[in-house]
C-alpha positions in Angstrom: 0.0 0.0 0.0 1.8 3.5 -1.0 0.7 6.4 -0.2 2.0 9.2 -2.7 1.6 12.0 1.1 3.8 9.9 3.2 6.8 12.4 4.0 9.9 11.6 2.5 12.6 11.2 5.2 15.4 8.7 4.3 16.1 8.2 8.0 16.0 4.2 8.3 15.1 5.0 12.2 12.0 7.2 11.4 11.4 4.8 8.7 11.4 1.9 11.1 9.2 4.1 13.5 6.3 4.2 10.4 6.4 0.4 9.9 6.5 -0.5 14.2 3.5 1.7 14.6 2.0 -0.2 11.1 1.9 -2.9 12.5 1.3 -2.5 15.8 -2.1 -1.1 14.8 -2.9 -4.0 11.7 -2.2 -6.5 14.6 -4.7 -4.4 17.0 -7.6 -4.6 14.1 -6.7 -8.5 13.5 -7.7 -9.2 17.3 -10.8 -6.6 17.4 -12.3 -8.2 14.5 -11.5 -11.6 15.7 -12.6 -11.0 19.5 -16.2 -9.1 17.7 -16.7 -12.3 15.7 -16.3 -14.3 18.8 -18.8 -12.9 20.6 -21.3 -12.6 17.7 -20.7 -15.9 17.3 -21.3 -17.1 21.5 -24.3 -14.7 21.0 -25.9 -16.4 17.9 -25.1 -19.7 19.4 -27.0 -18.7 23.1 -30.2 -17.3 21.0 -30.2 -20.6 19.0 -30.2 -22.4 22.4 -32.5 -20.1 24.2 -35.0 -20.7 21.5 -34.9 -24.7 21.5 -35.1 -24.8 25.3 -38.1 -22.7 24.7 -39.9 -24.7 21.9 -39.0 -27.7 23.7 -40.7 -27.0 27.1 -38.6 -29.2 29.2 -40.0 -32.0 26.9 -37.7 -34.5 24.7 -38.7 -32.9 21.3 -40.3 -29.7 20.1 -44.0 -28.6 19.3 -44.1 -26.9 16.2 -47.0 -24.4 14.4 -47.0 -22.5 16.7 -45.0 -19.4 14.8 -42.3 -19.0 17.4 -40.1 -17.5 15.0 -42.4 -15.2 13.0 -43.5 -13.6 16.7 -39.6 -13.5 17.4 -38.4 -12.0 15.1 -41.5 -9.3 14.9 -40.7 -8.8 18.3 -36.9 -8.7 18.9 -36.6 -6.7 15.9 -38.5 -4.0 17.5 -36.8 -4.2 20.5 -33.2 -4.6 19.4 -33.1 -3.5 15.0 -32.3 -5.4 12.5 -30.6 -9.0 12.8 -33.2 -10.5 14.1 -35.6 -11.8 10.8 -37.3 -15.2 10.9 -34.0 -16.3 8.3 -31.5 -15.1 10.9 -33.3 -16.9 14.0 -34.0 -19.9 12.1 -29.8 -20.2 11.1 -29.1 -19.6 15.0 -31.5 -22.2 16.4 -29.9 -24.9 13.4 -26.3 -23.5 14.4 -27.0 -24.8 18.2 -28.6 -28.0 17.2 -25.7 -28.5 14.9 -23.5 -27.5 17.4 -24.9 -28.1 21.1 -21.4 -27.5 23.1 -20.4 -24.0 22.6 -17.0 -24.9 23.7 -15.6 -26.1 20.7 -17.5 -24.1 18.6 -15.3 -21.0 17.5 -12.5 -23.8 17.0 -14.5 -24.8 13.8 -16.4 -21.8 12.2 -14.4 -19.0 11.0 -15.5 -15.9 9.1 
């Protein structure tokens, strides 16, 4: 990436300054992005959960029909923006039952 404003000093120190700080702050977005997709990730993962404990009631296996999803997502929509259609909470609630220990989780998705 060149940058045709970057001053022109021939000093190798000040030139060594430029590509420390670089990469000190390349390194810095790596980790923000990757912690941010972590805990999107726990978070999508918790609603999928939260939503088959719900359907399930305690019980074995779910009752369906009952538009769980559709009222959800009206409802968490209008409470929290956008994220939260009946697409979106359908791929959380199959990421969990695909998935049902969170542990290992980020281990084997990545962005």
């Amino acid at each position: 990436m060149e940058n045709k404003d970057l001053t022109n000093i021939n000093d190798a120190a000040y030139q060594k300054l430029i590509d420390n700080i670089t990469t000190l702050w390349g390194e810095a977005k790596s980790k923000a992005i990757a912690a941010v997709n972590t805990e999107l990730l726990d978070a999508n993962w918790y609603t999928g959960k939260y939503i088959v404990e719900y359907e399930q009631g305690g019980k074995q296996r779910a009752e369906y029909g009952k538009r769980l999803l559709v009222n959800l997502a009206k409802d968490l929509t209008a409470r929290n923006g956008k994220g939260f259609n009946r697409t979106n909470l359908t791929y959380m609630r199959k990421l969990y039952l695909a998935f049902p220990k969170c542990g290992t989780l980020s281990h084997k998705l990545t962005w």
